[in-house]
C-alpha positions in Angstrom: 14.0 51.7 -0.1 13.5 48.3 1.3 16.6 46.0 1.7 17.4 42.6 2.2 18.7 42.0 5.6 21.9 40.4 5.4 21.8 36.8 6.1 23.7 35.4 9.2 26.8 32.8 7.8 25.2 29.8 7.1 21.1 31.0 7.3 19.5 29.9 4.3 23.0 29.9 2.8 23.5 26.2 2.4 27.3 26.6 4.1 26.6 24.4 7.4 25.4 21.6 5.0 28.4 21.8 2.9 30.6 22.0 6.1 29.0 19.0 7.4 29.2 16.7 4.1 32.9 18.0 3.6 33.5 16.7 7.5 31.5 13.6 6.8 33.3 12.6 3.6 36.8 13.5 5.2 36.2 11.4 8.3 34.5 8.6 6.1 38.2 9.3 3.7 40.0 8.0 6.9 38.5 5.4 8.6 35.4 4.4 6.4 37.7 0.8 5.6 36.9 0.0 9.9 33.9 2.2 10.9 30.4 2.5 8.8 30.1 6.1 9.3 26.2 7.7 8.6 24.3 10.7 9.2 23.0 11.1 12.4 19.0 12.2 12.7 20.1 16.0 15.0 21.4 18.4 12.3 25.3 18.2 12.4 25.7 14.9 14.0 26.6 11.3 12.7 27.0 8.0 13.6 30.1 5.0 13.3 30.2 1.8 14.5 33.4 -0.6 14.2 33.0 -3.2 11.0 34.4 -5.8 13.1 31.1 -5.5 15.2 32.8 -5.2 18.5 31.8 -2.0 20.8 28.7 0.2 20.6 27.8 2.8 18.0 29.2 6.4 18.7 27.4 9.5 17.9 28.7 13.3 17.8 30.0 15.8 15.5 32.2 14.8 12.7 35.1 16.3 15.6 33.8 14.6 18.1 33.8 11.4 16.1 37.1 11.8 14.9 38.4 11.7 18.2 36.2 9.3 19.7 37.2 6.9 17.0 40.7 7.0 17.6 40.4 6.7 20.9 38.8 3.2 20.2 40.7 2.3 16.9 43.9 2.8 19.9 42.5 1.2 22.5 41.8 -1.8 20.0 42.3 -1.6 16.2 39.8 -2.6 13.3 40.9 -5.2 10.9 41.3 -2.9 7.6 39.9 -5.4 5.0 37.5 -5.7 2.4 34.0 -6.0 3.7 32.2 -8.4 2.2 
């Protein structure tokens, strides 16, 4: 009888993506209004730079970016308005 070897979580299974999109909206939920947050080109990684156009852009994992972009948003906030 020849079987299907089980797939390893994520293989094939679409779940990373999904993961990563999730992450990406949520982060993009909470500080899209002061960072344009993007996609990165390496699987799993994205990119944000402040809308105020002060700093350099800041790549990593939706985690990583989450806490890199506090850090900065502390260090010195983003005006929260409207983009034009």
């Amino acid at each position: 009888m020849d079987e299907a070897a089980p797939q390893a979580a994520g293989e094939g299974s679409g779940e990373p993506r999904v993961t990563f999109r999730r992450q990406l909206f949520d982060l993009r939920q909470s500080w899209g209004s002061a960072y344009a947050i993007v996609a990165g080109d390496e699987p799993g990684t994205a990119w944000a730079a402040r809308r105020d156009g002060l700093g350099d852009a800041i790549q990593g994992t939706p985690a990583e970016l989450t806490e890199k972009i506090a850090a900065d948003y502390h260090r010195q906030p983003v005006p929260r308005e409207v983009a034009p």
